[in-house]
C-alpha positions in Angstrom: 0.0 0.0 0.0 1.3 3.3 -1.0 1.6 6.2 1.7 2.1 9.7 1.1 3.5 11.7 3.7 1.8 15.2 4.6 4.1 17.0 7.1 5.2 14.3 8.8 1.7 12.4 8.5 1.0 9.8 6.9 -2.0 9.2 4.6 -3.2 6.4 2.3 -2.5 7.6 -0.8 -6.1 6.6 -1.9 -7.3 8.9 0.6 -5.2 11.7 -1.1 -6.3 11.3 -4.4 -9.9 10.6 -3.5 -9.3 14.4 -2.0 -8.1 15.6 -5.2 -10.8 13.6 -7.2 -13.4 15.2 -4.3 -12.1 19.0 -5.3 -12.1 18.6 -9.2 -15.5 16.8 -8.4 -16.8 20.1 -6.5 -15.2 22.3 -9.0 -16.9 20.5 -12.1 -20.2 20.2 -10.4 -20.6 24.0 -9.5 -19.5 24.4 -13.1 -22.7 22.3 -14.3 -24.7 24.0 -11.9 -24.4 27.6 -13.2 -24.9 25.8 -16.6 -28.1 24.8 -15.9 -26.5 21.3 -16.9 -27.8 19.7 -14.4 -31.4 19.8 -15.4 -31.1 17.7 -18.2 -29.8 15.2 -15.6 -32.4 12.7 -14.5 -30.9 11.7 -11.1 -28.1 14.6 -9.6 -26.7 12.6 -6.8 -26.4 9.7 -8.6 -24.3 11.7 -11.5 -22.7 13.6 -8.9 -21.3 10.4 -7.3 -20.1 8.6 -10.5 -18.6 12.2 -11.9 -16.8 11.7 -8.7 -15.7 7.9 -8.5 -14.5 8.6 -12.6 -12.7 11.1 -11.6 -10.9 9.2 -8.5 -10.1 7.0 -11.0 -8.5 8.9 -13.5 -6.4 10.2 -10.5 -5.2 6.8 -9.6 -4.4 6.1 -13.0 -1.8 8.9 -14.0 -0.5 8.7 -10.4 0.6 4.9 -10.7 0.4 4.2 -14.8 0.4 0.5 -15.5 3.1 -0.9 -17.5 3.7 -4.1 -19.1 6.7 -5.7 -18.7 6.4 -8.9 -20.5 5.1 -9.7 -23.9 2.6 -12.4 -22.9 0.3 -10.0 -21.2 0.9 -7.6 -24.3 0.1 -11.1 -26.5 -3.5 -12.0 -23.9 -4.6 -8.3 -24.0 -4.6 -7.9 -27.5 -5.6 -11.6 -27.9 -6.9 -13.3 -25.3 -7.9 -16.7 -26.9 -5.0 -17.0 -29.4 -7.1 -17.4 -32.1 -5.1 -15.2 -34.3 -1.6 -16.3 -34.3 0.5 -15.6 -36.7 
């Protein structure tokens, strides 16, 4: 598990980019709100919560990028039943 250390504390690093993910997540929503966005929304808190787990995601993502190091994963992503070998 990954830790990041906040002046001498230290936090989850989930918990640090699920605060990053909570701020662009605020940001974006106020930004749909003065839009009038959100009335073509059917469910707001429901959008509101996926907008947020999407972007927590994201955040993960470019904080720990995953990279393949061997070329049979490369071979089973791009074809997992072997049905195309050449």
């Amino acid at each position: 598990m990954q830790e990041v250390s906040l002046g001498g504390v230290y936090l989850p690093a989930a918990l640090v980019w699920a605060g990053i993910a909570f701020l662009f997540s605020t940001a974006i929503s106020w930004t749909l709100s003065r839009t009038r966005f959100y009335a073509l929304v059917w469910h707001r808190a429901l959008f509101d919560v996926s907008l947020f787990v999407i972007l927590w995601g994201v955040a993960s993502a470019v904080a720990y990028p995953h990279r393949v190091r061997d070329p049979v994963s490369v071979r089973w992503a791009t074809d997992p039943f072997g049905c195309c070998d050449d």
